[in-house]
C-alpha positions as CSV (number, residue, x, y, z in Angstrom):
1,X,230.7,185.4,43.5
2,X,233.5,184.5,40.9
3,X,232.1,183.8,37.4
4,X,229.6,181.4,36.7
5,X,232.1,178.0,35.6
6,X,231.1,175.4,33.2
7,X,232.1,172.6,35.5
8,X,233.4,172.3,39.2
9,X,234.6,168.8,40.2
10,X,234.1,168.0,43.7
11,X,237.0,165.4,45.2
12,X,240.1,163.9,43.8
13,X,240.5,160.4,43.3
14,X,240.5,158.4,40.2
15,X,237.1,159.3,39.5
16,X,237.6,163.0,40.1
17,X,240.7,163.3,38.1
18,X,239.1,160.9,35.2
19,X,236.7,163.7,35.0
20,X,238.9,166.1,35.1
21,X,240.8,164.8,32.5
22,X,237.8,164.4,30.0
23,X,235.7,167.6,30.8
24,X,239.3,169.5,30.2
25,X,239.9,167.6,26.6
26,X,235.9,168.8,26.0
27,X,236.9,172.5,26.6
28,X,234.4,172.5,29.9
29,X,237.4,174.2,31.7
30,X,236.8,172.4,34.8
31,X,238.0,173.1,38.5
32,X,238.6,170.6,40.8
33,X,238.5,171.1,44.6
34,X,240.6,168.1,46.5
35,X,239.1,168.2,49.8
36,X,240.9,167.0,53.0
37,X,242.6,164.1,51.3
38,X,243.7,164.9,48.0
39,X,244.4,161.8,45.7
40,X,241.2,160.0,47.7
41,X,241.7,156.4,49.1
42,X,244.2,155.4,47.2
43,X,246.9,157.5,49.1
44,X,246.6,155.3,52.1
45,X,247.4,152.2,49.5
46,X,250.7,151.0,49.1
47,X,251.3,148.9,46.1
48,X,248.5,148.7,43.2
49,X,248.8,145.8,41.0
50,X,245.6,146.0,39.4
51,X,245.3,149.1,37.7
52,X,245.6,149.1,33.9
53,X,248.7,150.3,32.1
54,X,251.0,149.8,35.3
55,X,252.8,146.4,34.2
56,X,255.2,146.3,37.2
57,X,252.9,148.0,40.1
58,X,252.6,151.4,41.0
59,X,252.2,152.5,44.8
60,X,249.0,154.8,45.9
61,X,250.4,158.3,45.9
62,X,252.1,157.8,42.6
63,X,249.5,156.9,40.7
64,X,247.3,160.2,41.9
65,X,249.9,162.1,41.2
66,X,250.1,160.8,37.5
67,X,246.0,161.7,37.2
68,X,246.5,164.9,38.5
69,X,249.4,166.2,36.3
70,X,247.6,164.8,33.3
71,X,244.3,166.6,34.2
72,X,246.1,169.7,34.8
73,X,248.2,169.1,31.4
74,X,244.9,170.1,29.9
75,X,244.4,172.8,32.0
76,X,242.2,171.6,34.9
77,X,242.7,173.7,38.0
78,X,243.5,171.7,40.7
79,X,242.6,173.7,44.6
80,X,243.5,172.4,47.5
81,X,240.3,173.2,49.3
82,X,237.3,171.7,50.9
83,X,233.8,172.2,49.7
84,X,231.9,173.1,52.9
85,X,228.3,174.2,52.0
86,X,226.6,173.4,48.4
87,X,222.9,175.1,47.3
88,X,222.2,172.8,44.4
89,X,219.2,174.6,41.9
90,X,216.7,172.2,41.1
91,X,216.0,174.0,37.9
92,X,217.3,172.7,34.1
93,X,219.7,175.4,33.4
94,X,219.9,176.5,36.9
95,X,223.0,177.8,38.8
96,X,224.6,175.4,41.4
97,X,226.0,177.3,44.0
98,X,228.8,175.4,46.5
99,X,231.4,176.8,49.0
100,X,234.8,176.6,49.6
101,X,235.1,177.9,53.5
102,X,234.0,181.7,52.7
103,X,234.7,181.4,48.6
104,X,231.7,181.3,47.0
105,X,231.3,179.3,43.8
106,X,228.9,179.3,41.0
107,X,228.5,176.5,38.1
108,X,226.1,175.3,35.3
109,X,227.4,171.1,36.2
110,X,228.5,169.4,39.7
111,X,230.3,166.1,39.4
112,X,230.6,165.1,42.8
113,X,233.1,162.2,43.5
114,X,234.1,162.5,47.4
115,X,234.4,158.7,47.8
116,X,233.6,157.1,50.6
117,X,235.5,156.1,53.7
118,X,236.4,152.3,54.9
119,X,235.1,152.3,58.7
120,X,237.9,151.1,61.0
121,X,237.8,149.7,64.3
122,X,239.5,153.0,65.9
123,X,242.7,151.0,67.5
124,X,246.0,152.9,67.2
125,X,247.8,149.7,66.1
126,X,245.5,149.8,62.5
127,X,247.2,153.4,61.7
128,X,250.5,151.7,62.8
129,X,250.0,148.7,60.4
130,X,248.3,150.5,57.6
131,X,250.1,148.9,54.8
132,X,251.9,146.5,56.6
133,X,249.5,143.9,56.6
134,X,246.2,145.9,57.6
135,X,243.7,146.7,54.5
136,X,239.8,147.7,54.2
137,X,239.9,145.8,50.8
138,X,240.9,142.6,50.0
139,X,240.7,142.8,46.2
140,X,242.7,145.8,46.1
141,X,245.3,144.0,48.8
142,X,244.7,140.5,48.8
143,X,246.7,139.0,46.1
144,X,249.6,139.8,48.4
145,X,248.9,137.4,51.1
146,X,249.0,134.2,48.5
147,X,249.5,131.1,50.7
148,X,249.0,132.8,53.7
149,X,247.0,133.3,56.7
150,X,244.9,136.4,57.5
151,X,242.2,137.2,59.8
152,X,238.7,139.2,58.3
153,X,237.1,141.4,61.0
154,X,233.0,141.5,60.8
155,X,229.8,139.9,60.4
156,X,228.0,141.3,57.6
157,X,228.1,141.0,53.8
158,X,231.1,142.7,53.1
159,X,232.6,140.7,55.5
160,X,231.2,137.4,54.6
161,X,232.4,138.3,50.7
162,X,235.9,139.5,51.8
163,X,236.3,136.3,53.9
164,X,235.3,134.1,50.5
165,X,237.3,136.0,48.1
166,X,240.2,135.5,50.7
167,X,239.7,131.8,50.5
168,X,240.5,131.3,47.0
169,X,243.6,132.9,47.4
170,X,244.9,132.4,51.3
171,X,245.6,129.1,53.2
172,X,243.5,130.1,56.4
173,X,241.0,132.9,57.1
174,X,239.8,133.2,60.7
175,X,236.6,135.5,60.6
176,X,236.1,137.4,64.1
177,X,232.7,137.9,64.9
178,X,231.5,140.1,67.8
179,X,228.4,138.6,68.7
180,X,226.8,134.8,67.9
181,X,225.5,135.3,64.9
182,X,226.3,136.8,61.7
183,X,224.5,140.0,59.9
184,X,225.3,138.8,56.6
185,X,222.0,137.3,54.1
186,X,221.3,134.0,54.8
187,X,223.2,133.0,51.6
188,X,226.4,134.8,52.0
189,X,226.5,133.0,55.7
190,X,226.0,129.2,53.9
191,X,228.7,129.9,51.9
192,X,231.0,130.9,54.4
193,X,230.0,127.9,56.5
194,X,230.7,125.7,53.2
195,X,234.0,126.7,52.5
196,X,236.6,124.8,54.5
197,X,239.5,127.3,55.0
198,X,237.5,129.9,57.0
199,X,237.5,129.5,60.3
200,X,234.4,131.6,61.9
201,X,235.1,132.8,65.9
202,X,232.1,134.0,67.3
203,X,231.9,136.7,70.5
204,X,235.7,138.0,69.1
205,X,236.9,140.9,68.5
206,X,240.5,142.1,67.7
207,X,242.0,144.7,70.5
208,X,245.3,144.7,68.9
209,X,248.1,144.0,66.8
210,X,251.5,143.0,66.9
211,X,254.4,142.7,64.7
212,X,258.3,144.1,63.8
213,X,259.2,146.4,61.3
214,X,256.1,147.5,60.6
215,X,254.3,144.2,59.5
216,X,251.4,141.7,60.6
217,X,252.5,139.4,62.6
218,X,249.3,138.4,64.5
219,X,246.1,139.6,65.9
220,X,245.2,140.2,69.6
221,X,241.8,138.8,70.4
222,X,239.2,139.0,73.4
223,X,236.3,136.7,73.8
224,X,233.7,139.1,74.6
225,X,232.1,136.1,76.7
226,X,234.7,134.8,78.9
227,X,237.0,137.9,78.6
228,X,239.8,135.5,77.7
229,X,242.8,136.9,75.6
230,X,244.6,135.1,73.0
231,X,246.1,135.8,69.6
232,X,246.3,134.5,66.3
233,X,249.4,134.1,64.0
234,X,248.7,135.8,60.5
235,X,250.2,138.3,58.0
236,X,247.1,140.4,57.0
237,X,243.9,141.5,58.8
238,X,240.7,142.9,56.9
239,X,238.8,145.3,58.9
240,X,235.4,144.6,57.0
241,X,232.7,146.5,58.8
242,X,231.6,148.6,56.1
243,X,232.1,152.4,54.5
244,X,230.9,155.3,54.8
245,X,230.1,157.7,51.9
246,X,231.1,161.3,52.1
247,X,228.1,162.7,51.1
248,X,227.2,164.9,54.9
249,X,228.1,167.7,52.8
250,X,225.0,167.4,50.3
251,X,222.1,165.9,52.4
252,X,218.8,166.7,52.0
253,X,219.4,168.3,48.8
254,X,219.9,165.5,46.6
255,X,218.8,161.7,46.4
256,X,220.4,159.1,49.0
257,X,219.5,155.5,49.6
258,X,219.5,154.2,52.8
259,X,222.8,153.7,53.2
260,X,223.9,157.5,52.4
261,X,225.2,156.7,48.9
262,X,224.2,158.9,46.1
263,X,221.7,157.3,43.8
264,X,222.2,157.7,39.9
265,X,220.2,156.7,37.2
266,X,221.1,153.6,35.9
267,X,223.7,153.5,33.1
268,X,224.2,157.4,33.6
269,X,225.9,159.0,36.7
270,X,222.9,162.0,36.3
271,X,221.0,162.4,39.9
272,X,217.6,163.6,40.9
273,X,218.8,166.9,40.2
274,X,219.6,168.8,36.8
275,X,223.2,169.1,35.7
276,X,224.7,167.4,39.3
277,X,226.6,164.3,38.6
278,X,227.8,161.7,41.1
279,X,231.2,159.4,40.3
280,X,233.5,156.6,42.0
281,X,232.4,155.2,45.4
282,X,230.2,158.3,46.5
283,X,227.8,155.9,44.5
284,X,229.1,152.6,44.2
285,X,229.1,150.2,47.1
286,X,229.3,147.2,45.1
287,X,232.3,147.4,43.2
288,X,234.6,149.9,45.3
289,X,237.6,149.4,42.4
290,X,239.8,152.6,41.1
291,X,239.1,151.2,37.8
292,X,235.5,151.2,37.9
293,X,236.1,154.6,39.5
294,X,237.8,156.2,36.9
295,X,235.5,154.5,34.2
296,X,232.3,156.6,36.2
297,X,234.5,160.0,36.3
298,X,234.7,159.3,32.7
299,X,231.2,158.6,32.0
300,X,230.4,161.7,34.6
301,X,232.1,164.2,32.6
302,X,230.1,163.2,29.4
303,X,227.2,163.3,30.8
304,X,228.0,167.2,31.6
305,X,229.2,168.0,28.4
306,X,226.2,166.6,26.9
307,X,224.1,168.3,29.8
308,X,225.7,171.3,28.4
309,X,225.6,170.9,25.0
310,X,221.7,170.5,25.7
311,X,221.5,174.0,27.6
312,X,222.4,175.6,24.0
């Protein structure tokens, strides 16, 4: 076993590198482990217009690569590795024990911020329009399709309040629907039905799309009824069926609700278990924003300096 470390960071997006950033500048000499996708999310995301500080955009990739450098400008150590196997302590002061393939690891404070993962409908065409006109996340994307029309893929909440944010912005959203009814709460589904630019197709489901150059150009569709095949002219489709958090690595060892996201106290980021911290989308399902990620990687990191300062 290395020596026992202050503070190991578990994942690498805005929230892991936010916590980087401040447990460094509080002298917890933190090391971050990226995990498969280093930079998180936000590497698969073009441009970002609604980050802070970044008056004329800034793609994805770039801006992950600004956190890093500034966490590692105060000396965070950044590995490109993948936490396989955690033993959390359950005891105030205890050891925390994690893995990096056959690397074992020891630390007083986990802040774990592995994200979570937008579920996709597993068609090669997605991968091919990534950033061309298909998107998990219509605040993060939407702005771009202003005036036009665009296509939101699901039936439940997330779809129902992608299709309505879409509205205020787009001329037309066509909501496909799998099966004749929606999953969404009652209320979400009124408010779809009362806004007049959606469109809701029920028994659809997208099997393709198509486009040049790498953009949207329109949406193959199947009605699952009649096994008819038609397609819809649009420049953005929202696959909205929901995320999944990566948190496999960690069950039954700390809290989850029933969803698999990591529960925190409220107004803390502290868990069910002493000195193990949770930031970013591992434990937000509401808000799902890099800025509200960073702003819990931040809150993370004090909360396991003061964890630490407690310990003395």
């Amino acid at each position: 076993m290395e020596n026992i470390l202050d503070c190991i960071i578990v994942g690498s997006g805005p929230s892991g590198f936010t916590a980087a950033i401040y447990a460094a500048r509080a002298d917890l000499k933190p090391e971050l482990y990226t995990g498969l996708e280093p930079g998180g999310q936000l590497t698969t995301t073009t441009e970002v217009d609604n980050f802070p500080g970044y008056p004329q955009g800034i793609t994805g990739p770039e801006m992950m690569m600004d956190l890093q450098k500034q966490a590692e400008r105060f000396e965070t150590k950044v590995h490109y590795e993948m936490i396989t196997k955690t033993e959390f302590s359950t005891e105030m002061g205890g050891i925390h024990k994690l893995w990096a393939g056959n690397k074992e690891l020891a630390a007083k404070t986990v802040i774990i911020s592995t994200g979570a993962t937008a579920r996709y409908l597993g068609l090669d065409d997605e991968k091919k329009y990534m950033g061309g006109g298909v998107s998990a996340c219509a605040t993060c994307d939407g702005f771009f399709y202003k005036g036009k029309d665009v296509i939101v893929v699901g039936g439940g909440d997330t779809a129902a309040e992608e299709a309505t944010y879409l509205s205020n912005i787009c001329s037309k959203v066509t909501m496909l629907v799998r099966k004749d009814h929606f999953k969404a709460s009652k209320a979400m589904e009124n408010r779809v039905a009362n806004t007049p630019n959606i469109e809701v197709k029920y028994f659809h489901e997208l099997i393709g799309i198509e486009g040049e150059n790498g953009l949207v150009e329109r949406g193959v569709v199947i009605n699952n009824q009649t096994q008819e095949i038609s397609k819809i002219d649009v420049h953005g489709i929202f696959i909205a069926i929901g995320h999944t958090p990566n948190t496999s690595v960690f069950k039954d060892q700390i809290n989850l609700d029933e969803n698999g996201y990591i529960i925190t106290d409220a107004k803390s980021t502290k868990t069910n278990l002493h000195g193990v911290f949770a930031a970013g989308d591992v434990q937000d399902h509401l808000y799902r924003q890099a800025i509200t990620a960073a702003g819990s990687g931040c809150m993370a990191a004090m909360d396991a300096e003061k964890y630490l300062g407690e310990l003395k």
